[in-house]
C-alpha positions in Angstrom: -20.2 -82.3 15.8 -22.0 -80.1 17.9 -20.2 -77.2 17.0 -20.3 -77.5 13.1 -24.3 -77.8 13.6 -24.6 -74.3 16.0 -22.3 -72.8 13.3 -24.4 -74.6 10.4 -27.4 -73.0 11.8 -25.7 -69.3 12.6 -24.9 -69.3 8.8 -28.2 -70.3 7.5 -29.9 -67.7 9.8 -27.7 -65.0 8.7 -28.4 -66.1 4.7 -31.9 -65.8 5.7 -31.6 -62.3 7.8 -29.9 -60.6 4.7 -32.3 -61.8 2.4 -35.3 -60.1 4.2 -33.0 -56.7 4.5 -34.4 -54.7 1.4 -31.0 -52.6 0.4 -31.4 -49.0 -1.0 -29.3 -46.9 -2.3 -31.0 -43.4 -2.3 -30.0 -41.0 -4.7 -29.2 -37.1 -3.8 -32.0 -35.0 -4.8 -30.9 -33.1 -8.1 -32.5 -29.6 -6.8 -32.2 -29.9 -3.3 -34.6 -28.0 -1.1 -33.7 -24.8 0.9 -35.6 -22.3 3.2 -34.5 -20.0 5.1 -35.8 -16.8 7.3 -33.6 -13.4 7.6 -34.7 -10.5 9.7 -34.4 -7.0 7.2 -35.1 -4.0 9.9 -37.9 -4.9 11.2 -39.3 -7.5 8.8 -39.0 -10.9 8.6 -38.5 -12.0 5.6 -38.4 -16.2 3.9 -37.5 -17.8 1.1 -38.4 -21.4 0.3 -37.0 -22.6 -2.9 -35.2 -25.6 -4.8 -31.4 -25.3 -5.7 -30.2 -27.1 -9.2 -26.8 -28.1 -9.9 -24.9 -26.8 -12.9 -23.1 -30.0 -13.6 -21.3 -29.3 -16.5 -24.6 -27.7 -18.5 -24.7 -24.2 -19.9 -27.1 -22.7 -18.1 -28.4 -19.2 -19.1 -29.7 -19.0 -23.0 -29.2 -22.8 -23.0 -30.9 -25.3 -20.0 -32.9 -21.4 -19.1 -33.7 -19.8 -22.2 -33.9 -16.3 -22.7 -36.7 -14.4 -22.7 -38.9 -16.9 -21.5 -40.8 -17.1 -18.0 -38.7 -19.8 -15.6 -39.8 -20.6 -12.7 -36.1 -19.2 -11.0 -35.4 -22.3 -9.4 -36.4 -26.3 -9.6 -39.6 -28.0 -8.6 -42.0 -26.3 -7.1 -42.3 -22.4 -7.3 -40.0 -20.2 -5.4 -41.8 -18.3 -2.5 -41.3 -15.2 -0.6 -43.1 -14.3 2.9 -42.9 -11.1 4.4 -44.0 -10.8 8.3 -44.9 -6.7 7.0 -44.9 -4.6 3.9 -41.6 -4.0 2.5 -40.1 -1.9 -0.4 -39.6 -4.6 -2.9 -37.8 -3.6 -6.4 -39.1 0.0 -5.3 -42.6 -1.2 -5.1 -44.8 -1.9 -2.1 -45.0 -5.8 -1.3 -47.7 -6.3 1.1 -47.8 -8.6 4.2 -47.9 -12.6 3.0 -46.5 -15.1 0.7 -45.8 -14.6 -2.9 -44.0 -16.9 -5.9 -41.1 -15.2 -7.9 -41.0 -16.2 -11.2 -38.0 -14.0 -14.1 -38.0 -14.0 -17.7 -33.8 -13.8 -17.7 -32.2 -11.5 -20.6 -28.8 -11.3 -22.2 -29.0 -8.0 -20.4 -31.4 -7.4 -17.4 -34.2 -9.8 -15.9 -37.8 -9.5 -15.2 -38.9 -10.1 -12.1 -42.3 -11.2 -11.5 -44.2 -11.8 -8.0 -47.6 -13.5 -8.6 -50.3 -14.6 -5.9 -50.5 -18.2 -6.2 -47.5 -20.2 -3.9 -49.3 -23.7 -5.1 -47.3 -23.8 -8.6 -45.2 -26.8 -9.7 -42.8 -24.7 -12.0 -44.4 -22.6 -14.6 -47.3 -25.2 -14.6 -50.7 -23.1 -14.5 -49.0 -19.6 -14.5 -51.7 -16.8 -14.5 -50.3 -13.6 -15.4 -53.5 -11.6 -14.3 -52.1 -13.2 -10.7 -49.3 -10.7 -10.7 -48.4 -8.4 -7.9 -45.8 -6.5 -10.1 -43.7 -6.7 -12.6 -40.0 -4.9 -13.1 -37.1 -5.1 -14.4 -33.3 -5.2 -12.6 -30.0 -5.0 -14.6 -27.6 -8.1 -15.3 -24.4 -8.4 -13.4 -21.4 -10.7 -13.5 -20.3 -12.2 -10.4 -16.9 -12.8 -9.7 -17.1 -16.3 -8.2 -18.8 -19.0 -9.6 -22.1 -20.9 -8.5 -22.1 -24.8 -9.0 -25.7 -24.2 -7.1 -28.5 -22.2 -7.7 -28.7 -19.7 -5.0 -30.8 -16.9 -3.8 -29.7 -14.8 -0.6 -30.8 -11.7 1.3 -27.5 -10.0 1.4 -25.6 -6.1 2.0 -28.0 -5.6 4.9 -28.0 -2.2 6.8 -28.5 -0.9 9.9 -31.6 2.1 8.1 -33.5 -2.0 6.8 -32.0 -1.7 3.5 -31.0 -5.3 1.7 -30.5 -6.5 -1.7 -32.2 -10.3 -2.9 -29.4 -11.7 -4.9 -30.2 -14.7 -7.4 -26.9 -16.1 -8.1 -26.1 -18.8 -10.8 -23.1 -19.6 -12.6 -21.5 -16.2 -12.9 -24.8 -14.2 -13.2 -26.1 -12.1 -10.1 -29.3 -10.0 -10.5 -29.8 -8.0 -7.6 -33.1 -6.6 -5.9 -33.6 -3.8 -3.7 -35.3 -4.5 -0.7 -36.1 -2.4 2.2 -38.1 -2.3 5.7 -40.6 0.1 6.7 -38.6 0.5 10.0 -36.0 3.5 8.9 -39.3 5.6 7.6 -41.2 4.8 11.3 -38.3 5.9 13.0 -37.8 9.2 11.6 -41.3 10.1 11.4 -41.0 9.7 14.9 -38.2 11.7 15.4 -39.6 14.3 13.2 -42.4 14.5 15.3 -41.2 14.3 18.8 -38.2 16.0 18.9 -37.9 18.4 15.6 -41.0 19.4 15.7 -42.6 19.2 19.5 -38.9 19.5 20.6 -39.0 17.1 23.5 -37.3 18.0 26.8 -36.9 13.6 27.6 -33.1 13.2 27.4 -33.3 8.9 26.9 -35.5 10.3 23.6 -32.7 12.8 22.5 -29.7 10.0 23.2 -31.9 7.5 20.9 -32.5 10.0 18.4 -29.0 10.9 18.3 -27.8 7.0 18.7 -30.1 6.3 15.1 -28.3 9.1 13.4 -24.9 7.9 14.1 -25.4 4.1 13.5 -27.1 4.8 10.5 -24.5 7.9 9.4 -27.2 10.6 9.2 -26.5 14.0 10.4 -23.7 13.9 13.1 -23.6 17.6 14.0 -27.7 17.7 14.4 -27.2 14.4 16.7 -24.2 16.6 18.9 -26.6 18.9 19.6 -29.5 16.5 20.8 -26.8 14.5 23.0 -25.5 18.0 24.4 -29.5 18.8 25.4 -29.6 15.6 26.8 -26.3 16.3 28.9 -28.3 19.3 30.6 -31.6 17.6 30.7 -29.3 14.9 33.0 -25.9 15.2 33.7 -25.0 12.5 35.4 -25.2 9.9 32.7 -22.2 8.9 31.6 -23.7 7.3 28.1 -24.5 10.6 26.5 -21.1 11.9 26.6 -19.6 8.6 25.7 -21.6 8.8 22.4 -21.1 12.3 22.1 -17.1 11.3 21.8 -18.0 8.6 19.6 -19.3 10.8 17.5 -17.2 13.8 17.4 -14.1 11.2 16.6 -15.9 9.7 13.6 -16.4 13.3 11.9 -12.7 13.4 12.8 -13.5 17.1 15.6 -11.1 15.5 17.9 -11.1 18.6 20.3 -14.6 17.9 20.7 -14.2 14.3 21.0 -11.1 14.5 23.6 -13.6 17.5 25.6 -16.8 14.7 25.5 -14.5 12.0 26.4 -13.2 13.8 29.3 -16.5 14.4 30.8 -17.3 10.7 30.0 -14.2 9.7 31.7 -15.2 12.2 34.9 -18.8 10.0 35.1 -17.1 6.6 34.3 -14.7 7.0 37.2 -17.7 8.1 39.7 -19.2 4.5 38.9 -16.3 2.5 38.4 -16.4 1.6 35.0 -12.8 0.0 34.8 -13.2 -1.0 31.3 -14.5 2.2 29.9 -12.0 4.1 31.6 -9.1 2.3 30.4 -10.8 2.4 26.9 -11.3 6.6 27.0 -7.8 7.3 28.3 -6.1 5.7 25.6 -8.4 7.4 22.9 -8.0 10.8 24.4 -4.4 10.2 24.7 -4.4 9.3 20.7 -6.2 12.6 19.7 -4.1 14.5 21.6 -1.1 13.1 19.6 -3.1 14.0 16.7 -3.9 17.3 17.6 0.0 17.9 18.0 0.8 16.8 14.9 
């Protein structure tokens, strides 16, 4: 008896406990947000933006018309911060936050960065807001986007990127590039071509930016083989010098720098690096022979 009334009351408590519970079922959001930040050179660079689905729709000259201004996203207005001016579209975007807004073609889009970051879509547009206006060629991408997407993308080591928007098979691209390649060879322009500094760690850095960013590899020789009598002792000159001798394919050079890098690298013990030189002058010497 007692133990039909405990369980009596269990039930009845748990009738009452579910009935207070409030059950929701939340729905995905149909343009999920997205923001992220990617370092270009020296710039930092964010997008914030909303992402529609394609479900099934035809999007461009349908559910986007042509030839009209969108708001190249969902929701609120997509926005771009830059941390410094940046070569944007081959124009100058200053330091701060800016919307993108397009007016897509059959053939090439507008693209249009405007002051105000408060907009709900298009809703209270100003045109006399715009930063610039210019206009970027269609492409066709090979893979398809369910989700709208824009990315910073094809990044280099001189800054260089390209803002892809990305939509069903549509891809507009947009050049974008830091002011750090153009710092870095005014200052080599002006310390070493032109005052023709006698500090080898300058001349190896000068040298180093040339090769990772494939300038001129016979200039960057010469500035490594300075440094090389400015201090020879340091085994990382040579090393690069071999580096870059074998990448313009001057393997006499390259087996000559390696040597001398392998000379230093067995003073200090470098186990790694030694292993790593032998076997590449061994390879150019087969070369060589063939």
């Amino acid at each position: 008896m007692k133990k039909n009334i405990l369980l009596s009351f269990m039930l009845l408590q748990s009738v009452i406990l579910s009935a207070q519970d409030k059950v929701q079922i939340r729905v995905t959001a149909a343009s999920p947000a997205a923001s992220y930040e990617q370092e270009v050179g020296s710039a930092k660079i964010k997008i914030s933006y909303s992402r529609p689905l394609v479900r099934g729709r035809k999007i461009f000259g349908e559910l986007v018309p042509f030839d009209k201004l969108w708001r190249t996203g969902a929701s609120d207005c997509t926005v771009i911060t830059t941390s410094e001016d940046i070569s944007f579209g081959n124009n100058v975007l200053k330091t701060g936050s800016y919307s993108i807004f397009t007016i897509p073609s059959i053939n090439e889009w507008t693209i249009i960065v405007n002051s105000d970051t408060t907009l709900h879509g298009e809703t209270g547009y100003d045109e006399k807001k715009d930063i610039m206006r210019f206009k970027v060629p269609l492409e066709k991408s090979h893979n398809f986007y369910e989700t709208f997407t824009i990315e910073l993308n094809d990044i280099n080591s001189k800054g260089e990127a390209f803002l892809k928007i990305l939509w069903e098979n549509t891809m507009v691209k947009i050049p974008v590039k830091s002011k750090e390649d153009d710092t870095l060879i005014a200052l080599i322009n002006q310390h070493i071509i032109k005052a023709k500094t006698k500090d080898a760690a300058l001349l190896f850095q000068a040298a180093n930016y040339y090769y990772s960013t494939n300038r001129d590899y016979k200039q960057a020789i010469l500035w490594l083989l300075e440094a090389e009598k400015i201090n020879p002792e340091n085994f990382y000159y040579p090393n690069l010098r071999q580096k870059i001798a074998s990448e313009a394919k001057d393997y006499t050079n390259a087996i000559e720098a390696a040597k001398k890098a392998l000379s230093l690298a067995d003073k200090e013990k470098m186990k790694s690096s030694i292993e790593i030189l032998k076997k590449k002058i061994a390879d150019w010497e087969i070369i060589l022979k063939n």
